[in-house]
C-alpha positions as CSV (number, residue, x, y, z in Angstrom):
1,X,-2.0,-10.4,0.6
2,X,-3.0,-7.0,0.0
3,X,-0.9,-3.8,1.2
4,X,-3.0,-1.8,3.2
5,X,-2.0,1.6,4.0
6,X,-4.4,3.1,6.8
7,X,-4.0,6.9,6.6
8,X,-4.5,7.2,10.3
9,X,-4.2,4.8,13.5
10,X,-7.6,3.4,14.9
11,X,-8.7,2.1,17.9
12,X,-11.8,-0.4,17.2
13,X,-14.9,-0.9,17.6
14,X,-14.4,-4.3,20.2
15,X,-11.2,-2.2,22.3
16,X,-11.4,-0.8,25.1
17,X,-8.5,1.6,26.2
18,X,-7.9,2.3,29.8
19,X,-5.0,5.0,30.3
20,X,-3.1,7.3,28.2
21,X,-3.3,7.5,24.2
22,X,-0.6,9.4,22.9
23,X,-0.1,9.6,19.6
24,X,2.1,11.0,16.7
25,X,-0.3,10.5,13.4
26,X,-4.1,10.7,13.0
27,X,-6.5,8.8,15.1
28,X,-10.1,7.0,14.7
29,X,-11.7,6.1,17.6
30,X,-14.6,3.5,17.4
31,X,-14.5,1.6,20.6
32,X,-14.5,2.7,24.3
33,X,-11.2,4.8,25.7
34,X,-11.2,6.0,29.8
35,X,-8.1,8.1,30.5
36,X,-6.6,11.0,28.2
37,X,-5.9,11.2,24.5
38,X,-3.3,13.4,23.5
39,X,-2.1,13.8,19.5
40,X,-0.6,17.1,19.5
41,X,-0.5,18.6,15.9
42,X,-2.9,15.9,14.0
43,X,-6.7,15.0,14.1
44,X,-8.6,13.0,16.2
45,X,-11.7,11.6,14.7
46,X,-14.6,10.2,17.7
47,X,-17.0,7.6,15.8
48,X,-20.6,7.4,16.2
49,X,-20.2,4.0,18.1
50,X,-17.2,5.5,20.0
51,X,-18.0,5.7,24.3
52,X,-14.6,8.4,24.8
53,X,-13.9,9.0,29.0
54,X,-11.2,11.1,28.6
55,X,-9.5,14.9,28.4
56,X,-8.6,15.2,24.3
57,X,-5.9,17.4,22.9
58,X,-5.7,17.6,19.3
59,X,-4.9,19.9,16.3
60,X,-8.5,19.2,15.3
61,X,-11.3,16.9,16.9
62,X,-14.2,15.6,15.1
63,X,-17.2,14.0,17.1
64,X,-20.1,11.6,16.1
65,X,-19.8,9.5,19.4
66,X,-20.1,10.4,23.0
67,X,-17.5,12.0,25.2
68,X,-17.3,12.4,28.7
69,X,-14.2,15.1,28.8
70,X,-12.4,18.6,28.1
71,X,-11.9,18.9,24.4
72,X,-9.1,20.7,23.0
73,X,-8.7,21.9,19.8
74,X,-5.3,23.5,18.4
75,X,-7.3,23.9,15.2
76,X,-11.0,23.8,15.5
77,X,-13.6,21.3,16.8
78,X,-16.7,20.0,15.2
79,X,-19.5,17.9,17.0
80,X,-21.5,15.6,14.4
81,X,-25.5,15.8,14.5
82,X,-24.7,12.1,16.4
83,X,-22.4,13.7,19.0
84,X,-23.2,14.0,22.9
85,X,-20.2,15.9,24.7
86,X,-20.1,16.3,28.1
87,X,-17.4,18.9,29.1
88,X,-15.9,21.9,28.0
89,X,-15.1,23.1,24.3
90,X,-11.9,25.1,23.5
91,X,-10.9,26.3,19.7
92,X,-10.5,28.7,17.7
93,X,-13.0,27.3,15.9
94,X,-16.0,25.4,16.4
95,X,-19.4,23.8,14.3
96,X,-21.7,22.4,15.5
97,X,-24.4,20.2,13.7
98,X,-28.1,20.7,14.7
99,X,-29.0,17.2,16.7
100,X,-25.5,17.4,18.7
101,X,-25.8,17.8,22.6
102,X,-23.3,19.9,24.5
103,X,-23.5,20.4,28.3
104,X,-20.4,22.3,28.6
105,X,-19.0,25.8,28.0
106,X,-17.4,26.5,24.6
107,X,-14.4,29.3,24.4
108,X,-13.6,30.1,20.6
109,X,-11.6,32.5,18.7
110,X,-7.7,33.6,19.2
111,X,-6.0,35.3,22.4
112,X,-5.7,39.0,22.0
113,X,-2.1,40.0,23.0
């Protein structure tokens, strides 16, 4: 039996979530999630066969799938050439791959005080 140590959680490609994903370490997301996901200070990873209904928080959010949601990033945000977000983009920083699609607004940068 081998010892495999995943270096983040993941939610496969045949799951479907319904409801809220909270988690404390990384997350992969290959399968379907409808609800909120919610990871606080680590990275959230959306893959290309990933079908994401839901409000993200996350330190930093990488996209290749499609998303249907507010995305929040603590950190920054970066939408794959695969990606199709529907919803609104909020980092203080944020790439985007030519090939993405984004029907949303995106606020970047830091808060004067």
């Amino acid at each position: 039996m081998s010892d495999e140590r995943r270096k983040a959680a993941w939610i496969g490609g045949s799951i479907l979530v319904k409801g809220d994903v909270v988690s404390t370490e990384d997350l992969v997301i290959d399968g379907k999630v409808e609800g909120t996901i919610e990871l606080g200070d680590h990275s959230l990873t959306i893959g290309q066969s990933a079908s994401v209904t839901a409000d993200l928080v996350a330190k930093s959010v990488s996209i290749s799938g499609t998303v249907k949601g507010n995305v929040m990033g603590n950190g920054k945000v970066e939408l794959k050439s695969t990606a199709k977000v529907e919803g609104d983009i909020s980092a203080p920083k944020f790439l985007m791959e030519e090939g993405a699609v984004l029907v949303g607004k995106v606020v970047t940068g830091t808060k004067k005080k």
